[in-house]
C-alpha positions in Angstrom: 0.0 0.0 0.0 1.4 3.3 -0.9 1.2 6.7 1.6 -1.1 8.0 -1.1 -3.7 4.8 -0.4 -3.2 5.2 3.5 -5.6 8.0 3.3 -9.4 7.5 1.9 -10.8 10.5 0.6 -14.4 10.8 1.9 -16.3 13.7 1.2 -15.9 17.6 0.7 -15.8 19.1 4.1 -18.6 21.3 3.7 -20.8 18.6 2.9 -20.6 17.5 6.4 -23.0 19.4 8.8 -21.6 21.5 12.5 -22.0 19.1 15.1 -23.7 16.4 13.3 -22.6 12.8 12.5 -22.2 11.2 9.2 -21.4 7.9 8.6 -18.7 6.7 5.8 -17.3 3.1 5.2 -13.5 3.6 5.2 -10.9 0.7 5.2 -14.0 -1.6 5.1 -15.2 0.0 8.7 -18.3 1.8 9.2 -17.0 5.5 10.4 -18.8 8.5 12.4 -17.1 11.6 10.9 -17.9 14.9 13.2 -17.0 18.6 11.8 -16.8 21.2 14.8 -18.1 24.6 14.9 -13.9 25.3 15.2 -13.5 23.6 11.2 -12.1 20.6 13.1 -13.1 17.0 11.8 -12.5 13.6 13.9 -13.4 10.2 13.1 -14.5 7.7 15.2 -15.7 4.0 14.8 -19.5 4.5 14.3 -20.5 0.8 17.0 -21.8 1.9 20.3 -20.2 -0.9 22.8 -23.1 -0.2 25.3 -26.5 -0.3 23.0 -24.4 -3.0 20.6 -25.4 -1.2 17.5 -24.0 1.1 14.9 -25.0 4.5 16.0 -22.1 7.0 17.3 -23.0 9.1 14.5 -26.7 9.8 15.8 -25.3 10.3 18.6 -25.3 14.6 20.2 -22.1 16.6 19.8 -20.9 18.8 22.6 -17.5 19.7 25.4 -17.0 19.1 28.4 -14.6 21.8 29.6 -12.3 21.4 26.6 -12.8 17.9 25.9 -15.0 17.4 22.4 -17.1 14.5 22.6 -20.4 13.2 20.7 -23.2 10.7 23.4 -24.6 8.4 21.5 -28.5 8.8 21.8 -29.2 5.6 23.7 -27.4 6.3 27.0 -25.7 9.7 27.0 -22.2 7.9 27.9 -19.6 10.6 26.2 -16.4 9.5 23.8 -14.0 11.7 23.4 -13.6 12.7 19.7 -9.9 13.0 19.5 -8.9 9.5 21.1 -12.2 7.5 21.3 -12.1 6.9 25.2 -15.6 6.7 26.9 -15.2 9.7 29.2 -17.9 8.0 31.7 -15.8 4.7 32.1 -12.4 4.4 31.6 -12.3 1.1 30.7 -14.4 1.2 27.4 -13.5 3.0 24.3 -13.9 3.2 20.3 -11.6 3.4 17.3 -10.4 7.1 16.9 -8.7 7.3 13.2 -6.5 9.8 12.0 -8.2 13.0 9.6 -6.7 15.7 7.8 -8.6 17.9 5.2 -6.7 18.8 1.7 -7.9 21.3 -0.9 -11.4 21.1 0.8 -11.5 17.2 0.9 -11.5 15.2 4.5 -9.0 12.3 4.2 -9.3 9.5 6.9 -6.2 7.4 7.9 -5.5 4.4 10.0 -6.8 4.0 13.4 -5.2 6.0 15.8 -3.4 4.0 18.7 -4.3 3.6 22.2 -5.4 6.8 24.2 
């Protein structure tokens, strides 16, 4: 695989709404993508490990202090968008991958390791 196919081009980043999820399938993975109010975009694995279903990206967008997180609807536990750790329970978190926007285009890499 080159650098070039390390990064999947996904959508135009104004086609993604403030503080709303979308969901893309990126290295064969269903993906929430979340663009801030600030112009940043995250990426996190879109499965819920509490409600066992595929629903970050439905979930509600907010901070706490200066932590960005989205709750899924189900249960209001938070995830921190940058790493993917539950910021309810320690012990649980979801894949965070790696995003960059080019010329306008959001580009999602590999999973991001451990927080």
């Amino acid at each position: 695989m080159t650098v070039a196919e390390e990064w999947h081009p996904v959508c135009r980043v104004e086609q993604l709404q403030v503080e709303r999820g979308a969901t893309a399938l990126v290295h064969g993975q269903a993906v929430a993508l979340f663009r801030l109010e600030d112009g940043s975009v995250y990426a996190l694995g879109n499965h819920d490990p509490f409600a066992k279903a595929s629903m970050l990206a439905r979930g509600i967008v907010g901070r706490r202090e200066d932590v960005p997180f989205v709750a899924p609807p189900s249960h209001r536990h938070g995830f921190d968008l940058r790493t993917g750790r539950c910021l309810d329970d320690e012990h649980v978190s979801v894949p965070a991958y790696d995003v960059k926007v080019v010329d306008g285009v959001v580009l999602v890499g590999h999973r991001k390791g451990a927080a």
